[in-house]
C-alpha positions in Angstrom: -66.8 81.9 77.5 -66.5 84.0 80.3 -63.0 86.5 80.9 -62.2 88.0 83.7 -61.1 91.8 83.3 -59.3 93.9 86.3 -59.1 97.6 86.7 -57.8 100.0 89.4 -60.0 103.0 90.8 -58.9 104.6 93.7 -56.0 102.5 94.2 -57.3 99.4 94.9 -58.3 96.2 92.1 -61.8 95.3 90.6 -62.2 92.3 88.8 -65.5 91.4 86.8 -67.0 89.1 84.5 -67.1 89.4 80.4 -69.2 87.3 78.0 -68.0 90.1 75.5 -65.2 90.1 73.4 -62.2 90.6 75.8 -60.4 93.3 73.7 -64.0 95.0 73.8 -64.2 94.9 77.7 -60.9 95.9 78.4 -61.2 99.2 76.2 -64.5 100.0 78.1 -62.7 99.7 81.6 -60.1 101.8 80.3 -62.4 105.0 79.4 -64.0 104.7 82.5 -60.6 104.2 84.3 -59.7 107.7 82.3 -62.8 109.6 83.3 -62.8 108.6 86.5 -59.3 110.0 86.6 -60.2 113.2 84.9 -63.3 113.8 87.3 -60.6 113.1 90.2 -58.2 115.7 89.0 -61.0 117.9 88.8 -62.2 117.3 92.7 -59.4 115.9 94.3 -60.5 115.1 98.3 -60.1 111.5 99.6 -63.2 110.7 101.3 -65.1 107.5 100.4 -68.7 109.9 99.4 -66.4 111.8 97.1 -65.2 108.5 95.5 -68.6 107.7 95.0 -69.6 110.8 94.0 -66.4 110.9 91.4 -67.8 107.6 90.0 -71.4 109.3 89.2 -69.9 112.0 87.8 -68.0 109.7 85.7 -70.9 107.5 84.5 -72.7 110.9 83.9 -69.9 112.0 81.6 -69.5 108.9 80.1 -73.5 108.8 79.3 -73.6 112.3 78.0 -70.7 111.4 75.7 -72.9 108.7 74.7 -75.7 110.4 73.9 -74.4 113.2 72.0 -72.4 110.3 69.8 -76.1 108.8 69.3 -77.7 111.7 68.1 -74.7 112.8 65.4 -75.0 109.4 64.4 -78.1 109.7 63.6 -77.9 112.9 62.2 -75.6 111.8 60.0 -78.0 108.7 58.8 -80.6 111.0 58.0 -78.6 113.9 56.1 -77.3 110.7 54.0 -80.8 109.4 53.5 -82.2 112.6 52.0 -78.8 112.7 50.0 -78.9 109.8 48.6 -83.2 109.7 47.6 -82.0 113.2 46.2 -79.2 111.3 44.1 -81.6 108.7 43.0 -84.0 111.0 41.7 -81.4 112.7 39.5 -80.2 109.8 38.3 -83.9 108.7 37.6 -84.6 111.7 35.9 -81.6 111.6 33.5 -82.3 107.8 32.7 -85.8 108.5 31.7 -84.9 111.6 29.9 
């Protein structure tokens, strides 16, 4: 079912659409609510290419984060692969001992 979920940016509402779990929806509003804050205080000029120009930077920001979450995660995958296929071949090797 379909939620509606409203956030401000530049002082004025935006609604949208969720099919995704509300809670879900409302936290990912919220970081970009909070980045697009941060950018702001970072640049702060009123005019409506520098709002949209604050947004990209934003979704850039936001993305990077993203990213560099993505690859320690996978890191992290990996360095517990080889761990563990090291752990089973010690245990191998004691059990056939």
């Amino acid at each position: 079912m379909d939620q509606l979920v409203t956030i401000e940016l530049f002082g004025q509402p935006y609604t949208f659409k969720t099919e995704s779990d509300i809670t879900n929806a409302k936290e990912v509003a919220d970081c970009l609510v909070k980045e697009v804050r941060r950018v702001e205080s970072q640049h702060s000029t009123q005019s409506s290419a520098t709002k949209f120009a604050t947004l990209i930077l934003a979704a850039l920001n936001i993305a990077n984060e993203n990213i560099e979450q993505k690859r320690k995660y996978s890191d992290l995958v990996i360095r517990i692969s080889k761990k563990s296929e090291n752990l089973i071949r010690e245990l191998d090797s004691m059990v056939t001992d």
